[in-house]
SEMARMI-216524 format. One line per 5 residues: number of its first residue (from 1); their letters; for each residue z, x, y of C-alpha. Coordinates in nm, 2 decimals, decimal comma. Layout:
N
NUM = A = Z X Y  ...
//
This chain:
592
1 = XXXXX = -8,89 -20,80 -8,98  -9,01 -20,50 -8,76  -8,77 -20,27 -8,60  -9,00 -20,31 -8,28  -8,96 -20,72 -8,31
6 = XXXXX = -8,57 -20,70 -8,34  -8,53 -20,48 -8,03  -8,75 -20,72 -7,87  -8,55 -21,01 -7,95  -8,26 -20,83 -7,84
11 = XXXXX = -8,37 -20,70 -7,52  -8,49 -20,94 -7,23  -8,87 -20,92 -7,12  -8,98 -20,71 -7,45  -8,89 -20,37 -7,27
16 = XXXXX = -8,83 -20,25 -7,66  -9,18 -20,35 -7,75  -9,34 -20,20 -7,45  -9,20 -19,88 -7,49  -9,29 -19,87 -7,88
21 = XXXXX = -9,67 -19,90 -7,79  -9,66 -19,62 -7,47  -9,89 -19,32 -7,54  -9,65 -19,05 -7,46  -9,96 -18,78 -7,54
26 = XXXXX = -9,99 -18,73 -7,15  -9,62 -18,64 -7,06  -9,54 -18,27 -6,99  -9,29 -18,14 -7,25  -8,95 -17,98 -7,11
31 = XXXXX = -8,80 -17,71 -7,39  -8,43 -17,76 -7,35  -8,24 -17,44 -7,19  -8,02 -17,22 -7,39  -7,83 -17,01 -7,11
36 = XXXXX = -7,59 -16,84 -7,34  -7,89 -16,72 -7,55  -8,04 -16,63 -7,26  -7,77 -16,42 -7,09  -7,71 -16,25 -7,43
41 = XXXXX = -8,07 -16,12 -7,45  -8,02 -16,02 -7,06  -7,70 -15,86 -7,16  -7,89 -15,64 -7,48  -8,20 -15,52 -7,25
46 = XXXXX = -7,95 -15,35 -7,00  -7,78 -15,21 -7,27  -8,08 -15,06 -7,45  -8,27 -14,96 -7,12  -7,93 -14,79 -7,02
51 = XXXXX = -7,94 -14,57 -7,33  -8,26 -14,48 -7,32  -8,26 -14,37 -6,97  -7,96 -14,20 -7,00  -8,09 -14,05 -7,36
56 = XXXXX = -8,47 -13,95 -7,17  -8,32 -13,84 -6,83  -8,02 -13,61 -6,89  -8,17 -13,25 -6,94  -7,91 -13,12 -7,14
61 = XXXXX = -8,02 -13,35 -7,45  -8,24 -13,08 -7,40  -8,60 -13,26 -7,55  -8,78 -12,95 -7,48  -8,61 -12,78 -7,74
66 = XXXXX = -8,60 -13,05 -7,99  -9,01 -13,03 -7,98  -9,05 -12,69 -8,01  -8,80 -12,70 -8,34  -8,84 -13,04 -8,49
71 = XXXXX = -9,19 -12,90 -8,71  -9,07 -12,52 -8,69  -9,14 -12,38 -9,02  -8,73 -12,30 -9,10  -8,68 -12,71 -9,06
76 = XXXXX = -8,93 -12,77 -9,25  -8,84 -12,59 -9,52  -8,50 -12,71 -9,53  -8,62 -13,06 -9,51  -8,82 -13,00 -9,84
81 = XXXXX = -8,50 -12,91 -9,99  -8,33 -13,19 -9,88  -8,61 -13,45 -10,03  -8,66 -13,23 -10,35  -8,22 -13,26 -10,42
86 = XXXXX = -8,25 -13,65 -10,30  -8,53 -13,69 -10,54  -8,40 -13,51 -10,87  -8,05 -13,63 -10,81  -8,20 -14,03 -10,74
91 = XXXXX = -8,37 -13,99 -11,11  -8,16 -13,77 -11,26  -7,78 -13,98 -11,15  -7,98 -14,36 -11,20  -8,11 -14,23 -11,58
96 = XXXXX = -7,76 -14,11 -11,63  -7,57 -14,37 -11,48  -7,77 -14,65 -11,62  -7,64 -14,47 -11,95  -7,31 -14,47 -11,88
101 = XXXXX = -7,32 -14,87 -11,79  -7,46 -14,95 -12,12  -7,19 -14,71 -12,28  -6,93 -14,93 -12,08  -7,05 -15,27 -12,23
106 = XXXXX = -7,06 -15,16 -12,59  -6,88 -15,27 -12,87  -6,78 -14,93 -12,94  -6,37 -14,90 -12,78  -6,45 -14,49 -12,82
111 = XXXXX = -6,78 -14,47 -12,65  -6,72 -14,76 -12,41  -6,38 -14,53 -12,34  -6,54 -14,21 -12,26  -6,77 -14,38 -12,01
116 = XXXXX = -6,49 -14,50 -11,84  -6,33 -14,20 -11,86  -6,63 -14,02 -11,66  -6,63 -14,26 -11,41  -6,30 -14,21 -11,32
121 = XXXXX = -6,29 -13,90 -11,29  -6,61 -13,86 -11,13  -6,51 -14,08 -10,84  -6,20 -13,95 -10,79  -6,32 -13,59 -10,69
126 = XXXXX = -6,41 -13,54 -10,32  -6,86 -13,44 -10,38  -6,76 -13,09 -10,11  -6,45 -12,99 -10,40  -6,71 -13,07 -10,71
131 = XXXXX = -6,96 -12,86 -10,52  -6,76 -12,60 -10,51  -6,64 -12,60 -10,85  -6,95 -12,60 -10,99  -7,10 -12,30 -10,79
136 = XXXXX = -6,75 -12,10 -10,93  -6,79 -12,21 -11,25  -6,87 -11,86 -11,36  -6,49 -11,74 -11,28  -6,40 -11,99 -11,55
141 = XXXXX = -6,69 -11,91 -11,82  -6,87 -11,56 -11,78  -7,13 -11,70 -12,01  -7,29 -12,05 -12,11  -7,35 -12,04 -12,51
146 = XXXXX = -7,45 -12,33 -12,74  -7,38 -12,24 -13,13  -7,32 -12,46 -13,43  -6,95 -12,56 -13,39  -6,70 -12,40 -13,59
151 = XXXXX = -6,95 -12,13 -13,74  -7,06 -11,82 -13,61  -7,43 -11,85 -13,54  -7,49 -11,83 -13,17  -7,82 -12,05 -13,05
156 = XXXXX = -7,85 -11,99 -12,68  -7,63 -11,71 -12,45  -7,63 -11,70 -12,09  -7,45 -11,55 -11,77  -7,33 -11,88 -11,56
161 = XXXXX = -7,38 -11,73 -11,27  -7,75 -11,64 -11,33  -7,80 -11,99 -11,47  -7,56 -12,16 -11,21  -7,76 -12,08 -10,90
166 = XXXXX = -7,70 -12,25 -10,58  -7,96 -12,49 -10,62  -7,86 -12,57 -10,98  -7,49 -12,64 -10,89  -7,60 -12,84 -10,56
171 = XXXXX = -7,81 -13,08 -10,78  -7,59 -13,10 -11,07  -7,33 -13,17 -10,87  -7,49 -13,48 -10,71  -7,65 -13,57 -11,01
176 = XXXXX = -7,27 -13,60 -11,15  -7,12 -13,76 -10,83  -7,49 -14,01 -10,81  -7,42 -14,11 -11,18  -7,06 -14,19 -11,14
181 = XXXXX = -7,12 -14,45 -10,89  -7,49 -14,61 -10,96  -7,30 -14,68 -11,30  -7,05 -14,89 -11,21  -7,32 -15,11 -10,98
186 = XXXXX = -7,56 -15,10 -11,26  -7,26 -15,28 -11,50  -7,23 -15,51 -11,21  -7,58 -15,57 -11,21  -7,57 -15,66 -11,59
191 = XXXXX = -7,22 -15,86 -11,53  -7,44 -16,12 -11,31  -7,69 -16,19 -11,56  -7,63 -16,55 -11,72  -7,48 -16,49 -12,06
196 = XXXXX = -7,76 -16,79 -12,18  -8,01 -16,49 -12,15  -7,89 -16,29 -12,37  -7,83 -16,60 -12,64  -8,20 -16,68 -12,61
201 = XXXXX = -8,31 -16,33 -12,63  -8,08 -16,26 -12,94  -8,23 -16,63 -13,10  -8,57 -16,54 -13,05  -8,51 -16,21 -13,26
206 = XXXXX = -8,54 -15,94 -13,00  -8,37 -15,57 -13,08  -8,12 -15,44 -12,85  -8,31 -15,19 -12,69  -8,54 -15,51 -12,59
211 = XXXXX = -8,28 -15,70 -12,48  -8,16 -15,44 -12,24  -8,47 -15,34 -12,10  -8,65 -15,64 -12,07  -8,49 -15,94 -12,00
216 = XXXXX = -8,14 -15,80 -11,89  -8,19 -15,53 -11,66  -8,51 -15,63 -11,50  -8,27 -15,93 -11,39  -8,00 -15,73 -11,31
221 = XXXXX = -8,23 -15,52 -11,06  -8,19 -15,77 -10,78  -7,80 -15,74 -10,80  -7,83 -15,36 -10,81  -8,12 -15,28 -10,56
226 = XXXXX = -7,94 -15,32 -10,24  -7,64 -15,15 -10,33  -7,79 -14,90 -10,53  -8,02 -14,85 -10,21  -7,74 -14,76 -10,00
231 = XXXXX = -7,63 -14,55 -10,26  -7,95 -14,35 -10,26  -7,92 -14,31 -9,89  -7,59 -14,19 -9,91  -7,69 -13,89 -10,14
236 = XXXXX = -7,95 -13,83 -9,86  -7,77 -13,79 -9,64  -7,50 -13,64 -9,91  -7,73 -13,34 -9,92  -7,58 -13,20 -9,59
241 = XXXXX = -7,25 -13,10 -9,79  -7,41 -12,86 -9,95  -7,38 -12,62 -9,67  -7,08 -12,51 -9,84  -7,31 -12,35 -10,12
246 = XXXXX = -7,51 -12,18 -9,85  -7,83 -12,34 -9,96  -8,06 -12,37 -9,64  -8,12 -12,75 -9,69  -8,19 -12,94 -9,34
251 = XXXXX = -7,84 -12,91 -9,18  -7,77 -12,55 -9,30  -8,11 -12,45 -9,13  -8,01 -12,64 -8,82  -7,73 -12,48 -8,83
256 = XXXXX = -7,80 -12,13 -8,82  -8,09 -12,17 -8,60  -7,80 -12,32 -8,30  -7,55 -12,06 -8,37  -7,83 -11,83 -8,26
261 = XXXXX = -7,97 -11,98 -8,01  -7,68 -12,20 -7,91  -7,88 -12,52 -7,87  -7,63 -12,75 -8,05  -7,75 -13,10 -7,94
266 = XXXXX = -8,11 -13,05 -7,94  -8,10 -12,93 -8,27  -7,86 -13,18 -8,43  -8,14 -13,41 -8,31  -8,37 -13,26 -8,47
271 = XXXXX = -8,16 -13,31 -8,82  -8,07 -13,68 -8,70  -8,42 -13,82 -8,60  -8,54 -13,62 -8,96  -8,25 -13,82 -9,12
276 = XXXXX = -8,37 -14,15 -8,93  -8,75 -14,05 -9,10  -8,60 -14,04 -9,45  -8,37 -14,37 -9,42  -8,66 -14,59 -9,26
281 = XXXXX = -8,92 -14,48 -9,56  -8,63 -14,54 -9,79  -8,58 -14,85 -9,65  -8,95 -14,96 -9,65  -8,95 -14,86 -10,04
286 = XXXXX = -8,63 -15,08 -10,13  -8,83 -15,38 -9,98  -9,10 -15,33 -10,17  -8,88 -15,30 -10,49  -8,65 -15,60 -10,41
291 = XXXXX = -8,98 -15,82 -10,40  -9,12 -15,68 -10,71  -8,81 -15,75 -10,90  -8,73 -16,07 -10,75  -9,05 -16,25 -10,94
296 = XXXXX = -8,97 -16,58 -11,05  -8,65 -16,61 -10,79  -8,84 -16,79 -10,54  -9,06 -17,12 -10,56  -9,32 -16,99 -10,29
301 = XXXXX = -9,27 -16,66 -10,24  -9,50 -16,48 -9,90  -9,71 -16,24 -10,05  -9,64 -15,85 -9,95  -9,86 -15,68 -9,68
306 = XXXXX = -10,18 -15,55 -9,93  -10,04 -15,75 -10,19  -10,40 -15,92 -10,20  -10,60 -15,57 -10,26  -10,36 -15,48 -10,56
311 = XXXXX = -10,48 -15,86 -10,76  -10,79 -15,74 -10,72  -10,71 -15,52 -11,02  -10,53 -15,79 -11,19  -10,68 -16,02 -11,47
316 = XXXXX = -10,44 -16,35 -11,44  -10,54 -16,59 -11,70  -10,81 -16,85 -11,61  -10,61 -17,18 -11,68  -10,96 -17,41 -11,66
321 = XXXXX = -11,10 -17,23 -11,97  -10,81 -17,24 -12,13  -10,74 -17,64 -12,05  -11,13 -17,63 -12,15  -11,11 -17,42 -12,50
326 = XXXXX = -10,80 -17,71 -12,60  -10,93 -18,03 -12,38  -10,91 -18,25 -12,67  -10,58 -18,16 -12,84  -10,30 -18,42 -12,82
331 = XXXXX = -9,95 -18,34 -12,96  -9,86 -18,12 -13,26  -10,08 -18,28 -13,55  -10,36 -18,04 -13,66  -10,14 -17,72 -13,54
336 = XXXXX = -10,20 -17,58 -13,92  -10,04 -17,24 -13,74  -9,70 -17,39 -13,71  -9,54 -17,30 -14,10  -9,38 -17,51 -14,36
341 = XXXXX = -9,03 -17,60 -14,30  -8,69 -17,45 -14,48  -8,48 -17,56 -14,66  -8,07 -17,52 -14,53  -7,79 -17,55 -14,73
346 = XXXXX = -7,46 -17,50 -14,54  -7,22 -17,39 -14,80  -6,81 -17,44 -14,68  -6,83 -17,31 -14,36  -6,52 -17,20 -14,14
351 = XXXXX = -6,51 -17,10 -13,79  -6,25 -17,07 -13,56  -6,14 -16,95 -13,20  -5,83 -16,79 -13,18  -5,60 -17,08 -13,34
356 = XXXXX = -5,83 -17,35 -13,28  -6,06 -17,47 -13,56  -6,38 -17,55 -13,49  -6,55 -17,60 -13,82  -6,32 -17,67 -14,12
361 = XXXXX = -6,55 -17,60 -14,44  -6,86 -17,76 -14,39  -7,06 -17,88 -14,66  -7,48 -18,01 -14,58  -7,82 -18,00 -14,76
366 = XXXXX = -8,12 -18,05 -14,53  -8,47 -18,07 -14,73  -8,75 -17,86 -14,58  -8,93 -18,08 -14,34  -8,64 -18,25 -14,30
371 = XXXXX = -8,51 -18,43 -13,92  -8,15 -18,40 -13,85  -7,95 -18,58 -13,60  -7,61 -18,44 -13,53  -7,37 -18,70 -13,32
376 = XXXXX = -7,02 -18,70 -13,20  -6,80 -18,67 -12,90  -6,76 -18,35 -12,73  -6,56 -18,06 -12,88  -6,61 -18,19 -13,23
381 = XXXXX = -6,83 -17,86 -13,37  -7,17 -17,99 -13,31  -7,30 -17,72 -13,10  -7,10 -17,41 -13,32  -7,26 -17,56 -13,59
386 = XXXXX = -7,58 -17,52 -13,47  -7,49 -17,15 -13,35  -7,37 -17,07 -13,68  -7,73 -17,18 -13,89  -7,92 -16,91 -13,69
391 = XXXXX = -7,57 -16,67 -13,71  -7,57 -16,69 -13,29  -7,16 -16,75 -13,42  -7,04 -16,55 -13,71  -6,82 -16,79 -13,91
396 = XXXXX = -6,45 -16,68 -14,08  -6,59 -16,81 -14,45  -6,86 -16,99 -14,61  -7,24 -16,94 -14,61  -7,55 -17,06 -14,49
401 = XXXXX = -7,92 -16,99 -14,66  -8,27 -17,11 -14,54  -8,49 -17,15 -14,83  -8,22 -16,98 -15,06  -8,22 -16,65 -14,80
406 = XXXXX = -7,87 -16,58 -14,66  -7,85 -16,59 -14,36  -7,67 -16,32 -14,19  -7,59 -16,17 -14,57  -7,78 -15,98 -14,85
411 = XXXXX = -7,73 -16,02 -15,20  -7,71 -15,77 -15,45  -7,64 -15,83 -15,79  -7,23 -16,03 -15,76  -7,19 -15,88 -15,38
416 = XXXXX = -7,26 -15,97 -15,05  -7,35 -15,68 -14,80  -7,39 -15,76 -14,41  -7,69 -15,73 -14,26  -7,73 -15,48 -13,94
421 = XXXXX = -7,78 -15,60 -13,63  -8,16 -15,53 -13,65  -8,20 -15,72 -14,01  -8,04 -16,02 -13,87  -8,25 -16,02 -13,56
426 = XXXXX = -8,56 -16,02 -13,81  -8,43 -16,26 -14,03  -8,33 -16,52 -13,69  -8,69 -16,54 -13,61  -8,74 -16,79 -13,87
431 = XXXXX = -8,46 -17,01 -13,69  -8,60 -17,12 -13,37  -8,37 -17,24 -13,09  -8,39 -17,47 -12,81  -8,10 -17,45 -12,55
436 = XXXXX = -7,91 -17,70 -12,36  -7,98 -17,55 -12,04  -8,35 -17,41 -12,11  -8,27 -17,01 -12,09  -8,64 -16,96 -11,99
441 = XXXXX = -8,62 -16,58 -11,88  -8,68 -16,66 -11,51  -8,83 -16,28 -11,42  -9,17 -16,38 -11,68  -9,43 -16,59 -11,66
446 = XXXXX = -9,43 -16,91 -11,88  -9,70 -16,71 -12,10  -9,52 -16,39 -12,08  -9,22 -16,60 -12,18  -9,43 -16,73 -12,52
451 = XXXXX = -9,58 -16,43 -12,59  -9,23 -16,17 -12,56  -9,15 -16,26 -12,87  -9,44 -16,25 -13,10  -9,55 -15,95 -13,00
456 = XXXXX = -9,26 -15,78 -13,03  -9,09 -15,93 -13,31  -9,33 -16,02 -13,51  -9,60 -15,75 -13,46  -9,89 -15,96 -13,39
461 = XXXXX = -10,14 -15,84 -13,14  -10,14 -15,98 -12,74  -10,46 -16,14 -12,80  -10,35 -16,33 -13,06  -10,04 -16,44 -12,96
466 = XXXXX = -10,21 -16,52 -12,58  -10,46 -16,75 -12,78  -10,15 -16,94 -12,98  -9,94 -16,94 -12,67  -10,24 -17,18 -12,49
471 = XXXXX = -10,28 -17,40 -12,75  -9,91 -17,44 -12,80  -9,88 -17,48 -12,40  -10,24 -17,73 -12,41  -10,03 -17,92 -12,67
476 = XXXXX = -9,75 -18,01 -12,43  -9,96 -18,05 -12,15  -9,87 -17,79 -11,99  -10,21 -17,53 -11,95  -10,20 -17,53 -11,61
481 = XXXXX = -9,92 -17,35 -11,55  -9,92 -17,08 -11,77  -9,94 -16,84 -11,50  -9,60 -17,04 -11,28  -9,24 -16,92 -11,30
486 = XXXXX = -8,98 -17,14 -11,48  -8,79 -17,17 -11,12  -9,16 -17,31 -11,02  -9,14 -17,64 -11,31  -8,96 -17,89 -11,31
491 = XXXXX = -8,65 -17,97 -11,53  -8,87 -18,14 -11,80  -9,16 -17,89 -11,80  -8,91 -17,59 -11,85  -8,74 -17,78 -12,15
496 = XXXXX = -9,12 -17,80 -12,28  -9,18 -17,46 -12,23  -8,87 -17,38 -12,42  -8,98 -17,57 -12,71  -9,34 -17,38 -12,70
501 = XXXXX = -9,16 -17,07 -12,68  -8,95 -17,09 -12,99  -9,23 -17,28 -13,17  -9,45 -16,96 -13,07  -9,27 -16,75 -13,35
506 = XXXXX = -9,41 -16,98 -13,60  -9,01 -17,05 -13,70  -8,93 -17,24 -14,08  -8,62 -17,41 -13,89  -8,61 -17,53 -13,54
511 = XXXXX = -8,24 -17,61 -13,36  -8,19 -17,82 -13,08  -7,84 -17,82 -12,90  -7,83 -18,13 -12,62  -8,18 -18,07 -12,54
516 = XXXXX = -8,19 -18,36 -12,31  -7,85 -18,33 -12,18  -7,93 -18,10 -11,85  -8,24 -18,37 -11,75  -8,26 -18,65 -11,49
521 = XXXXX = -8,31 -18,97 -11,67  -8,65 -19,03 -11,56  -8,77 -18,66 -11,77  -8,58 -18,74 -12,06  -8,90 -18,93 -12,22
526 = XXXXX = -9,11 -18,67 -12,19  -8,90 -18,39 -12,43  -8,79 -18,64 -12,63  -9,19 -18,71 -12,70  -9,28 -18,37 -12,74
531 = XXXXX = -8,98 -18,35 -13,02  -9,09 -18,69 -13,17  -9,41 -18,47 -13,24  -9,27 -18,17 -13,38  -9,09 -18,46 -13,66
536 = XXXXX = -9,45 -18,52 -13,76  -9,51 -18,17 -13,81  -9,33 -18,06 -14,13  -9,09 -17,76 -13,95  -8,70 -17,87 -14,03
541 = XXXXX = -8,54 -17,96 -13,69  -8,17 -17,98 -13,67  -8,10 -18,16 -13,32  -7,75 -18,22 -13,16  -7,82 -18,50 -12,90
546 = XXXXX = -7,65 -18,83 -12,75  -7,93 -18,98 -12,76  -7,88 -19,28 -13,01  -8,21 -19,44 -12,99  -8,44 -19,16 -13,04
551 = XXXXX = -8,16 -19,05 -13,30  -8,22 -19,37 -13,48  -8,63 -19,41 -13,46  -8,70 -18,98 -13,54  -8,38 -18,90 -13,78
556 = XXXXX = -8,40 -18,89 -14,19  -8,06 -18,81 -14,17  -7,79 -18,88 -13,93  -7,45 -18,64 -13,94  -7,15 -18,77 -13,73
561 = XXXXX = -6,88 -18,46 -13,65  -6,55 -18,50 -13,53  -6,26 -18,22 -13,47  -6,49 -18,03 -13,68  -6,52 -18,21 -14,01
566 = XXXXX = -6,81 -18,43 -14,11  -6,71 -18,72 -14,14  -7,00 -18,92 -14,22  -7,35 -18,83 -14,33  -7,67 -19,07 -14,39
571 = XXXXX = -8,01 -19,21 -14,36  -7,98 -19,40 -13,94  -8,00 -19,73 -14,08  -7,70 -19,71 -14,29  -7,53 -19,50 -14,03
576 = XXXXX = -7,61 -19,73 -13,75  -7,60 -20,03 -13,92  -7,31 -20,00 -14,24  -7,11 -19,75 -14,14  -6,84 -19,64 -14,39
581 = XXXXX = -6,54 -19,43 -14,18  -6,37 -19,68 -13,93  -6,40 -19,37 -13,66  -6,75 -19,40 -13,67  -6,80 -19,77 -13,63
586 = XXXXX = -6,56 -19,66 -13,35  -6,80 -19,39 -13,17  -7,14 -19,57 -13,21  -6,92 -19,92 -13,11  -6,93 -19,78 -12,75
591 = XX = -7,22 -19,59 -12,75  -7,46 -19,85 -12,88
//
C-alpha cells in the first residue's frame, strides 16, 4: 500500500493525499537564519578593519619609509642571501637527513647507532651556539687536512679559517641542525607505511634501493610533506640567526640600515612582509607537492589549476585499443608467455617465534603444474608456510627447492652458503605471491603496478612488459582501467590486479595466502574464477583458503595443517570424502 493511501486513511477528508499532489515549485524559499554565525562574521570584520586602519593610519608605522627601503638595493641583496642559505640548506639537510633515517632503520645495531647518535646531539644544541662554534672552529683546528689514516701521506691541507668563511659556517651549520630534524620526520614518514608494502615489494623481487625509493618513500611523502614543510619554513626564517656571524643576510641588512637611520619599525616591516613573500610561495609549493604525492589517495581527486596544460604532454594509454588489440581473449588458455610450472619439495621445515612453534618439520612434494589447497583453522602454520616457500620467513632448519634450486641457499660441493639479499630477491621472482589483503602499491597505476617489476627485475624493456601487462589485464577483464588507482577498484578488481601483477613476472610457482578472505561475498566468485583459470594453466599454485568448495572442484591435492604439523595430505575426494585423522573429519565436519 502507498504511504500517500495510508495517511489518507488515517487522516479525515484526505488532507494527506492533497498535500502529496500540491506543486510546491511556486512557493518562495526562506534560508533558515544562523545569528551566531552571523554575529561571528560581524565580530571578525570589526576586528580586521580595526587593524588595518590602525596599521594604514598611524604615521609612525612610518609607510613612507618602508617604500623607499623595501626594493633598496642593500635589502635586496640580503634577501638573496637569505633564499640562497634556505635553498642549499633545504637540499643539502633533506639529502642528509633522508640518510640518516635510512641509517636509523637498518639492520646494522652500529650504523643504525651512529645515526641516532647524530640526532641527538644535533637537536640538543641551541642552532645560535652551533653557529657560533662552527665560525670558531679555527681556534680548535688551525688547519683542515684529509690523509690516509695512520700513515704519513697528507692528501689535502687547509687553513679553517680561510675555508670556514662566514657563509660556509652559516650553511653548514643549518645544513647540520636541517638534517637532524627532517630525519627523524622522514623515519616517521617510513614508520606509517603499511608493512604489507614492503612484503609485496620484497615478493615481487625488487632490490633495496628500489624498495626505498619507489614504493616506500614516495608513500611516506604525504606523512612527511607537511611537517617537513614547516620545517623548511622554519630554516627560513632560521636564516635571521645568523646575524651572530655578521653575514648581511635580510635581518642583518635591516639592521644596520635602522641603527643608522633609526627607523626601527618601518624597517622590521620591510624584513617581515619579505618573510610573509617567502612563507606564502613556500606555501603555494607544498600544495603543489602534497597533490602530486598524494596520487592514488583519493577516488576523485580535483585536478590542480593548469593541471590540464601539463597532460597535454602526457601520453596515458589508450584503453580502447588496447581492449581492441585483446577483444577476443577469455581467461588464461592460450597465454603461451606464462612459464612451465616448478616443482617444490619442502624438506623438514622448522620455524618458530620466540618459544612458539609454528612449523614443526614439515615434509611435502608438489609436482610442477601441480594445485594445492592448504586448509586448517587459524594459527595452525598455513600462512608461514606459505612465507617460508618464497623465503618471505627464514625458517630455524630444513629446506625448500623449486625445481631442485634452493631456495634461499646455494650449494657448493657438501655445503650450503646463504644467499645475499640481492640473490634471493632474484631467485623470489620465480615465486609469485598473492596477498590476503591485495598490497597493490596505492601511489602507481594498475599498469605501473604490472609493469614495476618486470622492468626492473627482470630487465625486460617498458614496451614489452606494457604489451604483456594488457593482455594479462584484457585477460581478467580488466583493460579499462589500466590507467585507475587501486583505491579507485573495487575489492575484487584489486585482488585481480594482484593476481596480474605477480603473474606479470612470468613466476614457475604462484602462492596464494586467504586470497578471498578480505572480499564481500558477492566478489568472491569472481577471483576465485580468475584462479580456477590459472589451474588450467600449467604454473604450480599453492593456495591457503577456507574456501571448501572451490578447494574441492580446483585442488590435486588437499593439505590439512594444524598447530603446525600436517596432519593429513591427499587427492579432495579422499580428503573430503575418507578422511583418515579423527581431527580432520572434525574440521571439515563443521565446515562442510
Amino acid at each position: 500500500m502507498a504511504v500517500t493511501s495510508d495517511y489518507a486513511d488515517i487522516e479525515p477528508g484526505g488532507r494527506a493525499a492533497d498535500r502529496a499532489v500540491q506543486d510546491y515549485s511556486r512557493l518562495r524559499i526562506v534560508p533558515s537564519r544562523h545569528p551566531g554565525r552571523i554575529a561571528g562574521s560581524v565580530f571578525a570584520a570589526a576586528v580586521i578593519a580595526a587593524v588595518l586602519y590602525s596599521t594604514f593610519t598611524n604615521p609612525r608605522w612610518g609607510w613612507g619609509v618602508f617604500a623607499e627601503w623595501f626594493f633598496a638595493a642593500p635589502v635586496l641583496a640580503g634577501l638573496g642571501r637569505t633564499l640562497l642559505l634556505t635553498l642549499l640548506a633545504t637540499i643539502s639537510g633533506s639529502i642528509l637527513g633522508t640518510a640518516l633515517a635510512l641509517a636509523r632503520v637498518s639492520r646494522s645495531p652500529l650504523l643504525s647507532g651512529l645515526s641516532w647518535g647524530y640526532i641527538w646531539l644535533l637537536r640538543s644544541i641551541p642552532v645560535i651556539v652551533l653557529l657560533l662554534v662552527l665560525n670558531n672552529l679555527g681556534y680548535l683546528y688551525e688547519t683542515i687536512t684529509v690523509s690516509v689514516p695512520f700513515t704519513g701521506p697528507i692528501l689535502f691541507e687547509y687553513p679553517t679559517t680561510q675555508l670556514l668563511t662566514p657563509f660556509a659556517a652559516a650553511f653548514l651549520g643549518l645544513t647540520l641542525n636541517q638534517s637532524a630534524f627532517f630525519a627523524e620526520i622522514v623515519r616517521g614518514g617510513i614508520l606509517s607505511v603499511d608493512q604489507g608494502q614492503l612484503e609485496a615489494a620484497a615478493a615481487l623481487g625488487l632490490s633495496r634501493h628500489r624498495q626505498a625509493f619507489r614504493i616506500v618513500l614516495p608513500q611516506a611523502m604525504r606523512s612527511i610533506l607537511p611537517t617537513g614543510f614547516n620545517e623548511i619554513i622554519g630554516l627560513a626564517k632560521s636564516t635571521s640567526m645568523v646575524y651572530v656571524l655578521a653575514l648581511p643576510e635580510l635581518f642583518y641588512t635591516v639592521q644596520v640600515i635602522y641603527r643608522r637611520n633609526l627607523e626601527v619599525i618601518p624597517l622590521l616591516m620591510v624584513a617581515t612582509v619579505w618573510y610573509l613573500v617567502i612563507m606564502t610561495v613556500l606555501s603555494i609549493v607544498q600544495h603543489y607537492i602534497e597533490r602530486h604525492f598524494s596520487k592514488g589517495a583519493l577516488r576523485n581527486p580535483k585536478p590542480l589549476p593548469f593541471q590540464s596544460v601539463f597532460r597535454r604532454f602526457s601520453r596515458p594509454l589508450p584503453t580502447a585499443e588496447i581492449a581492441g588489440d585483446f577483444a577476443s581473449t577469455s581467461g588464461f588458455r592460450g597465454t603461451t608467455a606464462l612459464r612451465a610450472g616448478g616443482a617444490v619439495r619442502i624438506h623438514g621445515i622448522t620455524k618458530s617465534f620466540g618459544p612458539l612453534k609454528v612449523l614443526d618439520r614439515i615434509d611435502l612434494n608438489l609436482p610442477a603444474g601441480s594445485v594445492t589447497a592448504i586448509l586448517g583453522p587459524s594459527g595452525s602454520g598455513k600462512s608461514t608456510l606459505l612465507r617460508a616457500i618464497n623465503h618471505l620467513e627464514r625458517v630455524d632448519s630444513g629446506f625448500i627447492s623449486v625445481d631442485g634450486d634452493l631456495v634461499g641457499y646455494e650449494q657448493k660441493g657438501d655445503t650450503l652458503y646463504e644467499l645475499k639479499e640481492k640473490d634471493i630477491l632474484k631467485r623470489r621472482a620465480d615465486i609469485g605471491m598473492v596477498f590476503q589483503n591485495f598490497n597493490l602499491f596505492p601511489h602507481l597505476s594498475v599498469l605501473e603496478n604490472l609493469i614495476e617489476a618486470p622492468i626492473e627485475v627482470r630487465g625486460e624493456s617498458r614496451e614489452a612488459a606494457i604489451r604483456f601487462a594488457q593482455e594479462l589485464l584484457a585477460r581478467i577483464g580488466l583493460s579499462d582501467k589500466i590507467n585507475a588507482y587501486p583505491r579507485q577498484l573495487s575489492g575484487g578488481q584489486q585482488q585481480r590486479v594482484a593476481i596480474a601483477r605477480a603473474l606479470a613476472l612470468r613466476p614457475k610457482v604462484l602462492l596464494f595466502d586467504e586470497p578471498t578472505s578480505a572480499l564481500d561475498p558477492e566478489l568472491v566468485g569472481e577471483v576465485l574464477d580468475v584462479i580456477n583459470e590459472l589451474a588450467r594453466t600449467g604454473t604450480t599454485l599453492v593456495i591457503v583458503t577456507h574456501e571448501i568448495g572451490f578447494a574441492r572442484e580446483v585442488a590435486d591435492t588437499v593439505v590439512f595443517m594444524e598447530g603446525g604439523h600436517i596432519l593429513e595430505a591427499g587427492p579432495p575426494a579422499r580428503i573430503f570424502n575418507e578422511a583418515e585423522h579423527p581431527r580432520t573429519r572434525e574440521f571439515l565436519a563443521k565446515v562442510l
